[in-house]
N, C-alpha and C positions, 0 to 999 in steps of 0.2 A: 290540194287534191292528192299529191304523194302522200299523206298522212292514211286518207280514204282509199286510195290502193293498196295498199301495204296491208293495213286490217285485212280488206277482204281477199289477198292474197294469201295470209296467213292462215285465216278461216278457212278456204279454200282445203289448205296445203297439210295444216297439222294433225288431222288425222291418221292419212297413212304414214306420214312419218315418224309419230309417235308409235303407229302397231310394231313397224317397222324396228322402232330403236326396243321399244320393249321385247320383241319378239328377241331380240339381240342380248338381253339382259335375263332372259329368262332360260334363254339357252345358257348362259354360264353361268348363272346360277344350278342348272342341275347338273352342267360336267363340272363343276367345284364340289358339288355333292358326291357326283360319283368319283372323284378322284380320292374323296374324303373316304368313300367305302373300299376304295382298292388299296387304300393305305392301311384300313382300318382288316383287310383279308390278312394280311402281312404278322396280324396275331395270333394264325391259324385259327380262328373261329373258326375258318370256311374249312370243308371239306377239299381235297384237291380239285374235283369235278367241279365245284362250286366254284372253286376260285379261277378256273380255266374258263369258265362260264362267261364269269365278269369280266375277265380282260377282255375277249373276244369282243361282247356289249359293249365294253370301253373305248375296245378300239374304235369300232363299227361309230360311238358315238362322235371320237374324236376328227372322224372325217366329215360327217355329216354337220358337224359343228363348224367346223373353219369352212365348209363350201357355202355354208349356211348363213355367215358372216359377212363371206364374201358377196355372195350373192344378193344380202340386204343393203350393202354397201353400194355396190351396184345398179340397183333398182332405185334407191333412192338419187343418185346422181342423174341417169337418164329420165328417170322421172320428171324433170323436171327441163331437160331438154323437150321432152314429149309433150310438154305443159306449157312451154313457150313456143312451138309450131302452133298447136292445136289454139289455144286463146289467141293468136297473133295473126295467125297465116291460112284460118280457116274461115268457115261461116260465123266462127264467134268473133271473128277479127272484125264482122261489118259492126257488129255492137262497140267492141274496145276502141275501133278506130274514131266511131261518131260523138266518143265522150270527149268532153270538153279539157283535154289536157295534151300538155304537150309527149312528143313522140318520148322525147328523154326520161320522163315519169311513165312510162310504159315499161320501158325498160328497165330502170331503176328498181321497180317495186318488184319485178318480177328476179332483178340480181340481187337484191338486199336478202330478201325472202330464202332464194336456191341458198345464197351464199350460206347463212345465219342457220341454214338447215345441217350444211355440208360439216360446218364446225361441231354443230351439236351431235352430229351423226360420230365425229371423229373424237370427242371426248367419250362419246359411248363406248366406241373402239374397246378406246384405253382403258375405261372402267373393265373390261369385260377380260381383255389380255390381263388386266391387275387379279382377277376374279383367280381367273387360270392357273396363273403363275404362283401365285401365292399359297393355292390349294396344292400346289407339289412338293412344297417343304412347311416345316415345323418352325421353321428358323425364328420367328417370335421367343419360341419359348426357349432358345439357347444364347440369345444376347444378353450382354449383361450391360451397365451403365458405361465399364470400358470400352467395351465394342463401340458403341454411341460414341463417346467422346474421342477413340480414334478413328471413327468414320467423320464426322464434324473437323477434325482437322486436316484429313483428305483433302474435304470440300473444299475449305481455306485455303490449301495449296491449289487446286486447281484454278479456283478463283482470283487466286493473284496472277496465274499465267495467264487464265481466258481476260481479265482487266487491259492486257496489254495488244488483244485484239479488238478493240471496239469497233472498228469500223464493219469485221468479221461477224461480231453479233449480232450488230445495227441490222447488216445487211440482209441476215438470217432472220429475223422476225420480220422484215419487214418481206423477204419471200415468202415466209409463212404465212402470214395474213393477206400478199394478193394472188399466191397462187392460186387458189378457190373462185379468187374474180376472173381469173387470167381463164383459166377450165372452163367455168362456164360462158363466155364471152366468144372461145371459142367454139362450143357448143351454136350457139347463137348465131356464128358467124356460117357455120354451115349449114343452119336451119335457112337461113338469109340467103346464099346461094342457089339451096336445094327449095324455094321459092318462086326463083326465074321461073324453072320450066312449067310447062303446062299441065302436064302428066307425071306422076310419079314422083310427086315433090316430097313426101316422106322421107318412101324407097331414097332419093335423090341425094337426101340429107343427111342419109345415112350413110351410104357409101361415101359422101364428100367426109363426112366426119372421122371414117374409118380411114381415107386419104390424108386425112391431114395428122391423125395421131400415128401413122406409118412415116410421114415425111419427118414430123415431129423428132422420133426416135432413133431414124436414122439422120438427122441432122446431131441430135444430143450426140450421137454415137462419133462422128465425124469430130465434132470437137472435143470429146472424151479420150477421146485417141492421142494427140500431141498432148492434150495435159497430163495423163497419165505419164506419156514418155518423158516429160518436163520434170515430172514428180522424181520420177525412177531416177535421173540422169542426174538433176541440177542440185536437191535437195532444196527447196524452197524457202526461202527466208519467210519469217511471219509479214514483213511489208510486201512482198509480194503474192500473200496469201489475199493479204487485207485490199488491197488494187485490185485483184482478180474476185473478188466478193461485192466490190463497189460498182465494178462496171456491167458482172454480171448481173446485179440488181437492177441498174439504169437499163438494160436489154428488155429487163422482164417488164418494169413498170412501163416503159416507151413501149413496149407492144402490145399490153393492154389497153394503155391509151389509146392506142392506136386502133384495136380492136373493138374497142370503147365507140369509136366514130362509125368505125365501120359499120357498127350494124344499126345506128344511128341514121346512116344515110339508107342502109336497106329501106328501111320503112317509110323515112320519107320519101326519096326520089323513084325509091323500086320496088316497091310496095304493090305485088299480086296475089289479091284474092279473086282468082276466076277457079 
Protein backbone atom coordinates (compact mmCIF):
# COMPACT_ATOMS: atom_id res chain seq x y z
CA UNK A 1 0.00 0.00 0.00
CA UNK A 2 3.17 2.39 0.54
CA UNK A 3 3.97 1.69 -3.13
CA UNK A 4 0.18 3.18 -4.08
CA UNK A 5 0.79 6.08 -1.78
CA UNK A 6 3.96 7.22 -2.79
CA UNK A 7 2.60 7.36 -6.77
CA UNK A 8 -0.14 9.25 -5.91
CA UNK A 9 1.70 11.54 -3.69
CA UNK A 10 4.03 12.20 -6.30
CA UNK A 11 1.24 12.76 -8.88
CA UNK A 12 -0.22 14.97 -6.48
CA UNK A 13 3.08 16.94 -5.75
CA UNK A 14 5.25 17.14 -9.09
CA UNK A 15 3.73 19.70 -10.80
CA UNK A 16 4.36 22.66 -8.69
CA UNK A 17 7.39 21.65 -7.97
CA UNK A 18 8.87 21.15 -11.24
CA UNK A 19 7.28 24.92 -12.25
CA UNK A 20 8.85 25.79 -9.36
CA UNK A 21 12.59 24.25 -10.00
CA UNK A 22 12.26 25.34 -13.70
CA UNK A 23 11.12 28.72 -12.92
CA UNK A 24 14.47 28.56 -10.90
CA UNK A 25 16.51 27.47 -14.09
CA UNK A 26 15.06 29.74 -16.12
CA UNK A 27 15.87 32.53 -14.18
CA UNK A 28 19.69 31.74 -14.38
CA UNK A 29 19.74 30.96 -17.31
CA UNK A 30 18.79 34.73 -18.42
CA UNK A 31 21.12 36.36 -15.56
CA UNK A 32 24.08 34.16 -17.14
CA UNK A 33 22.92 35.65 -20.39
CA UNK A 34 22.80 39.01 -19.19
CA UNK A 35 26.07 38.73 -17.33
CA UNK A 36 27.40 37.44 -20.76
CA UNK A 37 26.06 40.93 -22.15
CA UNK A 38 27.63 43.08 -19.56
CA UNK A 39 30.76 41.42 -20.13
CA UNK A 40 30.26 41.62 -23.59
CA UNK A 41 29.55 45.94 -23.05
CA UNK A 42 33.28 45.98 -21.71
CA UNK A 43 34.20 46.06 -25.66
CA UNK A 44 32.62 49.31 -25.76
CA UNK A 45 30.09 48.27 -28.34
CA UNK A 46 27.76 50.08 -26.03
CA UNK A 47 27.44 53.55 -25.89
CA UNK A 48 28.19 55.04 -22.23
CA UNK A 49 24.24 55.56 -21.79
CA UNK A 50 23.73 52.23 -23.03
CA UNK A 51 25.97 50.72 -20.86
CA UNK A 52 24.75 52.66 -17.55
CA UNK A 53 21.53 51.35 -18.67
CA UNK A 54 22.49 47.66 -18.48
CA UNK A 55 24.08 47.64 -15.25
CA UNK A 56 21.14 49.44 -13.57
CA UNK A 57 18.74 46.27 -15.39
CA UNK A 58 21.44 44.00 -14.02
CA UNK A 59 21.59 45.07 -11.03
CA UNK A 60 17.63 45.39 -10.55
CA UNK A 61 17.85 41.70 -12.03
CA UNK A 62 20.39 40.50 -9.62
CA UNK A 63 18.18 41.08 -6.63
CA UNK A 64 15.10 39.98 -8.06
CA UNK A 65 16.90 36.84 -8.87
CA UNK A 66 18.36 35.70 -5.54
CA UNK A 67 14.89 36.86 -3.62
CA UNK A 68 13.41 34.84 -6.39
CA UNK A 69 15.39 31.70 -5.44
CA UNK A 70 14.85 32.17 -2.36
CA UNK A 71 11.54 32.50 -2.28
CA UNK A 72 10.99 29.30 -4.60
CA UNK A 73 13.06 27.52 -2.06
CA UNK A 74 10.84 28.39 0.41
CA UNK A 75 7.51 27.67 -1.01
CA UNK A 76 8.51 24.50 -1.95
CA UNK A 77 9.52 23.51 1.60
CA UNK A 78 6.18 24.92 3.40
CA UNK A 79 4.46 23.52 0.74
CA UNK A 80 4.55 20.75 1.89
CA UNK A 81 4.08 21.36 5.50
CA UNK A 82 0.70 22.80 4.16
CA UNK A 83 0.10 19.44 2.41
CA UNK A 84 0.59 17.31 5.38
CA UNK A 85 -2.16 19.52 7.70
CA UNK A 86 -4.48 19.77 4.83
CA UNK A 87 -4.57 15.81 3.64
CA UNK A 88 -4.07 14.78 7.35
CA UNK A 89 -5.71 17.00 9.90
CA UNK A 90 -8.68 18.31 7.68
CA UNK A 91 -11.92 17.04 5.83
CA UNK A 92 -9.49 15.07 3.63
CA UNK A 93 -8.17 13.48 6.70
CA UNK A 94 -11.71 11.55 6.99
CA UNK A 95 -10.96 9.92 3.50
CA UNK A 96 -6.89 9.15 4.34
CA UNK A 97 -7.67 7.97 7.70
CA UNK A 98 -10.51 5.29 6.40
CA UNK A 99 -7.97 3.64 3.80
CA UNK A 100 -6.91 0.56 4.70
CA UNK A 101 -3.12 1.30 5.75
CA UNK A 102 -1.35 1.82 8.61
CA UNK A 103 -0.78 5.34 10.41
CA UNK A 104 3.23 4.88 9.58
CA UNK A 105 2.52 4.51 5.52
CA UNK A 106 0.66 7.85 5.93
CA UNK A 107 3.51 9.23 7.05
CA UNK A 108 6.09 7.71 5.24
CA UNK A 109 4.72 8.40 1.80
CA UNK A 110 4.15 11.85 2.47
CA UNK A 111 8.26 12.19 4.04
CA UNK A 112 9.69 10.03 1.25
CA UNK A 113 7.97 12.42 -1.29
CA UNK A 114 8.76 16.20 0.79
CA UNK A 115 12.13 14.71 1.37
CA UNK A 116 13.15 13.46 -2.41
CA UNK A 117 11.59 16.99 -3.38
CA UNK A 118 13.79 19.01 -1.01
CA UNK A 119 17.04 17.27 -2.65
CA UNK A 120 15.94 17.78 -6.14
CA UNK A 121 14.94 21.24 -5.15
CA UNK A 122 18.72 21.61 -3.72
CA UNK A 123 20.77 20.08 -6.71
CA UNK A 124 18.62 22.74 -8.63
CA UNK A 125 20.23 25.33 -6.26
CA UNK A 126 23.50 24.28 -7.42
CA UNK A 127 22.89 23.93 -10.87
CA UNK A 128 21.75 27.53 -10.88
CA UNK A 129 24.77 29.06 -8.42
CA UNK A 130 27.02 26.98 -11.25
CA UNK A 131 24.93 28.90 -14.00
CA UNK A 132 25.95 32.32 -12.15
CA UNK A 133 29.16 31.74 -11.16
CA UNK A 134 30.53 30.64 -14.15
CA UNK A 135 29.13 33.36 -16.40
CA UNK A 136 31.40 35.89 -14.46
CA UNK A 137 34.68 34.64 -15.56
CA UNK A 138 36.23 33.35 -18.77
CA UNK A 139 38.44 31.20 -16.87
CA UNK A 140 37.73 27.98 -19.37
CA UNK A 141 39.46 29.56 -21.97
CA UNK A 142 42.84 30.49 -19.71
CA UNK A 143 43.56 26.95 -18.44
CA UNK A 144 45.89 24.94 -19.83
CA UNK A 145 46.64 21.01 -19.22
CA UNK A 146 49.13 22.43 -16.34
CA UNK A 147 46.57 24.15 -14.38
CA UNK A 148 44.53 20.70 -14.64
CA UNK A 149 47.29 18.50 -13.47
CA UNK A 150 48.29 20.97 -10.50
CA UNK A 151 44.66 21.33 -9.48
CA UNK A 152 44.41 17.29 -9.44
CA UNK A 153 47.25 17.17 -7.28
CA UNK A 154 45.81 19.73 -4.88
CA UNK A 155 42.85 17.41 -4.63
CA UNK A 156 45.30 14.32 -3.77
CA UNK A 157 46.75 16.42 -1.03
CA UNK A 158 43.74 17.16 0.46
CA UNK A 159 42.42 13.75 0.15
CA UNK A 160 45.02 12.24 2.05
CA UNK A 161 44.38 14.68 4.99
CA UNK A 162 40.38 14.48 4.71
CA UNK A 163 41.28 10.17 4.66
CA UNK A 164 42.51 10.69 8.15
CA UNK A 165 39.15 12.00 9.26
CA UNK A 166 36.68 9.36 8.39
CA UNK A 167 34.59 9.31 10.97
CA UNK A 168 34.37 13.50 10.24
CA UNK A 169 33.07 12.51 6.79
CA UNK A 170 30.91 9.56 7.63
CA UNK A 171 29.25 11.73 10.03
CA UNK A 172 28.86 14.61 7.42
CA UNK A 173 26.92 12.82 4.74
CA UNK A 174 25.16 11.04 6.91
CA UNK A 175 23.81 14.74 8.36
CA UNK A 176 23.44 15.63 4.99
CA UNK A 177 21.02 12.99 3.93
CA UNK A 178 18.90 13.13 7.40
CA UNK A 179 18.79 16.67 7.88
CA UNK A 180 15.71 17.11 5.18
CA UNK A 181 14.01 14.08 7.25
CA UNK A 182 15.02 15.84 10.53
CA UNK A 183 13.17 19.50 8.94
CA UNK A 184 10.46 18.06 7.84
CA UNK A 185 9.51 15.74 10.77
CA UNK A 186 9.76 18.78 12.49
CA UNK A 187 7.45 20.58 10.52
CA UNK A 188 5.09 17.66 11.24
CA UNK A 189 5.47 17.80 14.62
CA UNK A 190 4.04 21.15 14.93
CA UNK A 191 1.40 20.51 12.52
CA UNK A 192 0.50 17.49 15.26
CA UNK A 193 0.38 19.98 18.12
CA UNK A 194 -1.16 22.83 16.33
CA UNK A 195 -3.97 19.96 15.73
CA UNK A 196 -5.02 19.75 19.57
CA UNK A 197 -6.72 22.85 19.55
CA UNK A 198 -10.17 23.37 18.24
CA UNK A 199 -9.82 26.70 16.60
CA UNK A 200 -7.07 27.87 14.75
CA UNK A 201 -5.16 24.82 14.32
CA UNK A 202 -3.27 26.30 11.06
CA UNK A 203 -2.74 29.74 12.55
CA UNK A 204 -1.67 27.27 15.70
CA UNK A 205 0.99 25.42 13.67
CA UNK A 206 2.38 28.05 12.55
CA UNK A 207 3.24 29.96 15.38
CA UNK A 208 4.38 26.51 17.13
CA UNK A 209 6.65 25.96 14.13
CA UNK A 210 7.99 29.53 14.27
CA UNK A 211 8.56 28.62 18.30
CA UNK A 212 10.29 25.96 17.66
CA UNK A 213 12.85 27.08 14.80
CA UNK A 214 13.52 30.35 17.35
CA UNK A 215 14.14 27.77 20.24
CA UNK A 216 15.98 25.65 17.71
CA UNK A 217 18.64 28.55 17.02
CA UNK A 218 18.93 29.85 20.07
CA UNK A 219 19.81 26.52 21.57
CA UNK A 220 22.44 25.93 18.29
CA UNK A 221 23.52 29.42 19.36
CA UNK A 222 24.12 28.37 23.15
CA UNK A 223 26.34 25.36 22.12
CA UNK A 224 28.21 27.37 19.35
CA UNK A 225 29.41 29.41 21.93
CA UNK A 226 31.86 27.15 24.19
CA UNK A 227 32.76 25.37 20.90
CA UNK A 228 33.81 28.20 19.25
CA UNK A 229 35.74 29.22 22.58
CA UNK A 230 37.11 25.58 22.53
CA UNK A 231 38.31 26.18 19.07
CA UNK A 232 39.88 29.65 19.77
CA UNK A 233 41.55 28.47 23.04
CA UNK A 234 42.59 24.58 22.73
CA UNK A 235 43.33 24.34 19.11
CA UNK A 236 41.58 21.05 18.49
CA UNK A 237 43.10 17.88 17.66
CA UNK A 238 41.56 16.03 14.43
CA UNK A 239 40.43 13.02 17.17
CA UNK A 240 38.56 15.39 18.74
CA UNK A 241 37.20 16.89 15.77
CA UNK A 242 36.09 13.40 14.77
CA UNK A 243 34.32 12.59 18.65
CA UNK A 244 32.55 15.75 18.26
CA UNK A 245 31.17 14.82 14.66
CA UNK A 246 30.18 11.23 16.07
CA UNK A 247 28.22 12.31 18.77
CA UNK A 248 26.77 15.23 17.17
CA UNK A 249 25.43 12.87 14.46
CA UNK A 250 24.00 10.39 17.20
CA UNK A 251 21.95 13.80 18.53
CA UNK A 252 20.61 14.32 15.16
CA UNK A 253 19.69 10.78 14.10
CA UNK A 254 18.13 10.00 17.96
CA UNK A 255 15.98 13.15 17.47
CA UNK A 256 14.58 12.28 14.60
CA UNK A 257 13.78 9.03 15.69
CA UNK A 258 12.42 10.36 18.04
CA UNK A 259 10.44 12.80 16.18
CA UNK A 260 9.75 10.06 13.91
CA UNK A 261 7.34 8.51 16.86
CA UNK A 262 6.27 11.53 17.71
CA UNK A 263 4.07 12.31 15.12
CA UNK A 264 3.38 8.82 14.93
CA UNK A 265 1.55 8.70 18.15
CA UNK A 266 -0.25 12.14 16.91
CA UNK A 267 -2.24 10.35 14.66
CA UNK A 268 -2.90 7.61 16.24
CA UNK A 269 -3.75 8.32 20.07
CA UNK A 270 -4.38 12.23 19.17
CA UNK A 271 -5.74 12.37 16.17
CA UNK A 272 -8.56 15.54 15.78
CA UNK A 273 -10.45 16.16 12.87
CA UNK A 274 -13.36 18.21 14.38
Amino acid sequence: MLKTLLKYEWKDTWGLCTVCNGIALILSVIGALMISLWHYSDDRTFTDTQTTMLGVVFSFYIIIYIVSVFAIVLVMKYYFFLRYYKNLFTDQGYLMHTLPVKSTDLINSKLIIAVLWQFITGIVVAICIVLISFSFTNIFAELSITDFAEAFHDIEIELEELMKGIPLIVSAVICGLISPVFEMLLMYMAVGIGQLSKKNRLLLSILVLIGIYIGKRFISSLLSFPLQMFVINEDPSLTSVNIGSVLLTLAIVGSTVGLYFLNKYFIEKKLNLE
